[in-house]
N, C-alpha and C positions, 0 to 999 in steps of 0.2 A: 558743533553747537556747544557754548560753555553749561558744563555742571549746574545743575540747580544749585548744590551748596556752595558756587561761586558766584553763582546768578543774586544768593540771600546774602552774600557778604559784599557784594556790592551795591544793593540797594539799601545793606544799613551804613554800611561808609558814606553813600549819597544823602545820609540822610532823609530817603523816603519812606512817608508814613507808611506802617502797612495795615493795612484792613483788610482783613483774613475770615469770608465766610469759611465757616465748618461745613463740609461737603460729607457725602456717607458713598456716594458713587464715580464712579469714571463720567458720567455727563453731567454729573453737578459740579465735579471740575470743569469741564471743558466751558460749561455754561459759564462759571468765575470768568474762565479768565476770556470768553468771547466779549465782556461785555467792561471788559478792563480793569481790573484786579490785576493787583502788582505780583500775588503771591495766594495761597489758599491753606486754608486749615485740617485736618482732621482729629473729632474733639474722641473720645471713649465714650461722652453722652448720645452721641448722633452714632454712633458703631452701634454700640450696646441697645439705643433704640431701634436702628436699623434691621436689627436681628433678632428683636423680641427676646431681650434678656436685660440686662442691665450691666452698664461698666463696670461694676466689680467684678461680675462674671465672664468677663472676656476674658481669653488667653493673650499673651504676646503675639502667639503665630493670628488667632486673628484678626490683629490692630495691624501688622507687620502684611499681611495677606492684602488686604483691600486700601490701607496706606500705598501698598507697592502698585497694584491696577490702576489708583487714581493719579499718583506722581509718572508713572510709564505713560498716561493717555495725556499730560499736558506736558505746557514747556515752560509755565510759570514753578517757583520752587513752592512743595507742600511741606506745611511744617504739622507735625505730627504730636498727639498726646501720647505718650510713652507711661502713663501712670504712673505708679512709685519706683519704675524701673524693670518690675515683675520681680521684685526678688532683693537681694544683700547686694553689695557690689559688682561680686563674680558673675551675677544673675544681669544686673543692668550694663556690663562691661559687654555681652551676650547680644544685649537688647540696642546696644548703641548701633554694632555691626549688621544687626538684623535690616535696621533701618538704614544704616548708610549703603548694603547690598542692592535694596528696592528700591532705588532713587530717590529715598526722603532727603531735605533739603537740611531739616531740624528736629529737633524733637524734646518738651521740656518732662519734667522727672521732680513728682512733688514728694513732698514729708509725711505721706499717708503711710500708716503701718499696710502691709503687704500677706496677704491677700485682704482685697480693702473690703467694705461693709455695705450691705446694701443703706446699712443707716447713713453714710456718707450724704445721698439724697436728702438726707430729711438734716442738712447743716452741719450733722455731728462730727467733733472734729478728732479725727485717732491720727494726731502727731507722733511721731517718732522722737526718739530726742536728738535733738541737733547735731549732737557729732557722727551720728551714723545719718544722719540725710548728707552732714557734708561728706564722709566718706564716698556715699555713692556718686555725688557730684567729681568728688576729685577722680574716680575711679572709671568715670565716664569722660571725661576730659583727657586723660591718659589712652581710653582706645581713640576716641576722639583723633589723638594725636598721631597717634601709629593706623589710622584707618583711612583718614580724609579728615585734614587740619580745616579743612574749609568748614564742616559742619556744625550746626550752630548748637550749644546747649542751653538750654533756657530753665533756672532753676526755680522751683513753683514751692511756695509755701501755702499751707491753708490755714498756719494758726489766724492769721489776723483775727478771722471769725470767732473765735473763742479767747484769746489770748492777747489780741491788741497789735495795733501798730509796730510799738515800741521791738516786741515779740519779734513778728514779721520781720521786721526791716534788718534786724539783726540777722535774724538766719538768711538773709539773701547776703548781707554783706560778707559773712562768714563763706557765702556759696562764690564770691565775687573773688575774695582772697586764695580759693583755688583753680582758680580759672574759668568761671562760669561766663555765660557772654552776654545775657538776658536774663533778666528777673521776671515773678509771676506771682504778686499775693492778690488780695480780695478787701480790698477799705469796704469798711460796714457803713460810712457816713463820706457826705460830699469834702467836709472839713479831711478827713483822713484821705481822703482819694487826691487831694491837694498835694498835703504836705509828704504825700509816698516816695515820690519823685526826688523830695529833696532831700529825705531819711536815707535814700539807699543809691549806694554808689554802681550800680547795676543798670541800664537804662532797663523801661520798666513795659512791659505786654498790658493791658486793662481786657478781661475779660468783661463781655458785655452777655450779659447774663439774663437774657429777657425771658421774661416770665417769672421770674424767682420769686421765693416768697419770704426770702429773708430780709427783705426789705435794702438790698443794693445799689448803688443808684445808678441809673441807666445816661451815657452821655451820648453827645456828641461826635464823631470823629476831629472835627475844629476844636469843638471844651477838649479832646483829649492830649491834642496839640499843643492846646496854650497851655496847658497842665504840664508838657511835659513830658507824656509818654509816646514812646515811636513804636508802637503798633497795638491794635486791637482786635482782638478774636471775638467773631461772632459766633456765639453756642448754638444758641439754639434755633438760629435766625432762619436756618432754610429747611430743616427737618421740622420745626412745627408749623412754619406758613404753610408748607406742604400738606401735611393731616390737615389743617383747615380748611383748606380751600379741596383740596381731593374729597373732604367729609362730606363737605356741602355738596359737592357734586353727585357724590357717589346714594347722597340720603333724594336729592331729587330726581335721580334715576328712579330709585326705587318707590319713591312715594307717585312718580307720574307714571312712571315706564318711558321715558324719555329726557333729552336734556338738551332744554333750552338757551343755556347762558353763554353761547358761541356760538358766533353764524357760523355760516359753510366756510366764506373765506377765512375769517379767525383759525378756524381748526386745517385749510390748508396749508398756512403760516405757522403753525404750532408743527403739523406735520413736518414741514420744507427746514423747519430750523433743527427739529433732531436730524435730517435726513444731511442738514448741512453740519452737523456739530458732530458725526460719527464718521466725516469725509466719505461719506455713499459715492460722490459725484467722481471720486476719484477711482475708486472703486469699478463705478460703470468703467469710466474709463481703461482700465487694465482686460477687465473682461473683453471689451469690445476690439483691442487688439491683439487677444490671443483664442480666449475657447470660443467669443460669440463671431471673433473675424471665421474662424474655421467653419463653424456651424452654418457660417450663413456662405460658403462656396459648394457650388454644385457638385 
């Protein structure tokens, strides 16, 4: 079977869009990619939620941990939030290998000072100054090179939010000039989400960022198309549907003592699709020609 990180370099040489829900588990992978997804994400917001703590407080090893169980459990490529890299360059040179060990496909590495803040959430922007973001870039590109050429770097800026386009587009193109393969900033306005594409010489990731309250704007996968950009990460799209709709269930358990909102066959089917998305049937299978054949002779 070819490499996930030749499986993502050939579907950006194809030209195919990607739209990359953010998964926190091995069956929210498997789910992506049963229902046709090209490729899958893992963000640091959906981690850091996943574990009752917040992405700034995640380790490497446990982005590097549960990125490797969910890239091992599918055969679509997982591209990975790597954060500031965990560290100065020796730190993210570290972090490149961690991820190309565990089957990640990618992984991008933004301008946040290091160890980041939990004020990050709340917009605040702690840039670095640009010649040490592009150091880590160029110094991740270099294992890059000596690890597996195939794997993708994607360089993430978050000035735009404080500091403007102009800002942005500059430090991805600086990140471009040492060998970056993918760009990754944040337009504050649709006008800016426009013209990003054609500021930086990087083809360009659009995070879709729903819920936000900075006021971002939320598109299309077609508006992201015609704009320009060849892939989009869903953040927050499958770990907060999920608390919503689990809330609501779990609040009318408790307020009836039962739960109505699924007949018998629905929750069969709900059953029958984890039972088919963790290969059980394959599973029976093996058993039944070896310890249940045995069991079952006189």
């Amino acid at each position: 079977m070819q490499r996930q990180t030749t499986q993502l370099r050939n579907l950006l040489k194809s030209k195919t869009f990607l739209h990359m829900p953010s998964v926190y588990d091995p069956l929210g992978g498997r789910l992506v990619q049963s229902v046709g997804f090209e490729a899958a994400y893992i963000g640091g917001y959906v981690t850091g939620g996943s574990l009752a703590v917040t992405e700034p407080l995640l380790t490497m090893t446990e982005q590097v941990r549960l990125a490797g169980d969910i890239a091992q459990s599918i055969s679509i490529p997982l591209v990975a939030d790597a954060g500031a890299g965990f560290g100065e360059p020796l730190h993210t040179m570290r972090t490149v290998r961690e991820f190309i060990r565990n089957g990640v496909a990618g992984i991008h590495i933004e301008d946040q000072l290091y160890p980041k803040r939990a004020h990050y959430h709340k917009y605040v922007v702690h840039g670095i100054p640009v010649e040490e973001f592009v150091e880590k870039i160029q110094y991740a590109i270099r294992q890059r090179d000596q690890s597996d050429p195939d794997f993708v770097i994607i360089a993430r800026t978050d000035t735009c939010r404080a500091l403007g386009l102009e800002e942005a587009s500059m430090r991805l193109n600086r990140a471009a000039d040492v060998g970056a393969d993918l760009g990754l900033l944040f337009p504050r306005t649709p006008e800016e989400a426009e013209q990003a594409p054609r500021k930086c010489r990087l083809p360009l990731v659009y995070v879709q960022s729903r819920g936000n309250r900075d006021g971002r704007p939320l598109f299309s996968r077609q508006e992201l198309e015609q704009m320009g950009y060849v892939a989009c990460i869903e953040a927050q799209l499958m770990l907060c549907s999920a608390l919503h709709y689990q809330k609501k269930v779990l609040q009318d358990v408790r307020r009836t003592g039962d739960f109505k909102g699924m007949t018998q066959q629905e929750w069969v089917a709900a059953r029958q699709e984890v039972e088919d998305l963790i290969d059980l049937t394959e599973y029976y299978e093996i058993e039944a020609n070896t310890v249940e054949a045995r069991q079952a002779q006189p």
